[in-house]
C-alpha angles and dihedrals in degrees: 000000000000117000117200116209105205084072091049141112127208085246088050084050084053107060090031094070090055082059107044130350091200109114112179109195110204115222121186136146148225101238133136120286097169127270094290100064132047116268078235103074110102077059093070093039087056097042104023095069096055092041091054092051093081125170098349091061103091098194142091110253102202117207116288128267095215096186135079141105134335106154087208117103107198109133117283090039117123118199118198106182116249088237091063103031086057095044088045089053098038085054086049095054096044086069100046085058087051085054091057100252114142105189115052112180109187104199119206121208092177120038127187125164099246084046102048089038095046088050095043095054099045088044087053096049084046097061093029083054094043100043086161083077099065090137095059121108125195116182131181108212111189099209080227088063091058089055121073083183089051096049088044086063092049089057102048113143133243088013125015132222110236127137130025078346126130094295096058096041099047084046089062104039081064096050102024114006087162086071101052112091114227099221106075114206132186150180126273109294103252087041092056087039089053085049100052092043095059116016095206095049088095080081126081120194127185145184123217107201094017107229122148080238090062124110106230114236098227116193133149123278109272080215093067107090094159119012112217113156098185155031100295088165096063099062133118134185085235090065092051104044080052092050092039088054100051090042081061099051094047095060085045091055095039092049096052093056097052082056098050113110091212104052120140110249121229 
């Protein structure tokens, strides 16, 4: 079953790790999703999967980091650098080996490329540097990646569902509808279709002078006024109890794996 930290004592730890040596560490963030979702949203897609695993998910879920890094800068976002964010959860996980767990999932409710490379690269130096922990596994598991209907909805084609689109909202109709705004605003049109046909055109980047030596400056685009990189207004409770369910069954399966004595290495 799942065993939350935050309700635990150091006795109740102790007799945990004889039961399961699995620890998921849920990462979400506070960043824009429109006007019609809570800012807190990649926070439920982070916490609400494990919760909802119940008693068939045989791991500790630790409490939440709920920074890291958008890259979007529309009020309410909070941007914690990559640097810092992957430095915050290698040192995370550097405590949960001293405490004797094996398998650390850290499981992303929110992406982003300077997030996900920063994270990866620091994971891969702290096990390189540590070699006396060669059973350890750390593994990053996006939510989306649990979810075949999810990732049909990225790859819509001509235009894409990312952010704040039909998936998240649907996502959050099933676990807080009371969250979710009825009114449903967006950009421009060209500037949401531009959104939902390349998830990283909300970032401008610029050379002055412009010399293949010089740093870009990146920032995020002054015409974006809401952000919405989907189809919000397509989405039913119905979609995301379908996407949360087979999120669950996805870290069930995934963790079960990770337990399991006979697992192939590599």
């Amino acid at each position: 079953m799942a065993y939350f930290m935050d309700s635990m004592t150091v006795k109740d730890m102790e007799e945990i790790l004889q039961l399961t040596k699995t620890v998921i560490i849920p990462v979400g963030l506070m960043e824009q999703h429109g006007y019609h979702l809570p800012l807190s949203t990649d926070l439920y897609n982070a916490t609400e999967v494990p919760k909802r695993a119940g008693e068939k998910l045989n791991a500790v879920i630790a409490p939440p980091v709920n920074y890291c890094y958008s890259g979007g800068e529309l009020p309410g976002t909070v941007n914690i650098s990559p640097q810092v964010f992957s430095l915050l959860i290698t040192d995370i996980c550097s405590e949960f080996t001293r405490m004797g767990f094996i398998n650390i999932v850290i499981f992303l409710g929110h992406g982003g490329t300077e997030n996900k490379n920063a994270l990866t690269g620091s994971l891969q130096l702290f096990l390189r540097r540590n070699k006396h922990l060669k059973d350890i596994t750390i593994s990053l598991v996006g939510c989306w990646e649990l979810s075949p209907t999810w990732l049909q909805y990225f790859n819509m084609e001509p235009e894409h569902d990312f952010h704040a689109g039909q998936v998240e909202t649907a996502l959050m109709m099933y676990w807080k509808p009371e969250l979710v705004r009825k009114n449903i605003d967006m950009d421009e049109p060209h500037i949401a279709r531009m959104m939902r046909t390349d998830c990283d055109w909300f970032e401008m980047s610029e050379k002055t002078p412009d010399h293949e030596f010089i740093i870009p400056r990146t920032y995020q685009r002054e015409e974006i006024k809401v952000g919405v990189m989907g189809f919000p207004e397509r989405a039913t409770k119905e979609l995301g109890e379908k996407i949360c369910n087979e999120m669950v069954e996805g870290l069930i399966e995934y963790v079960a794996y990770l337990e399991r004595k006979d697992r192939i290495k590599g």
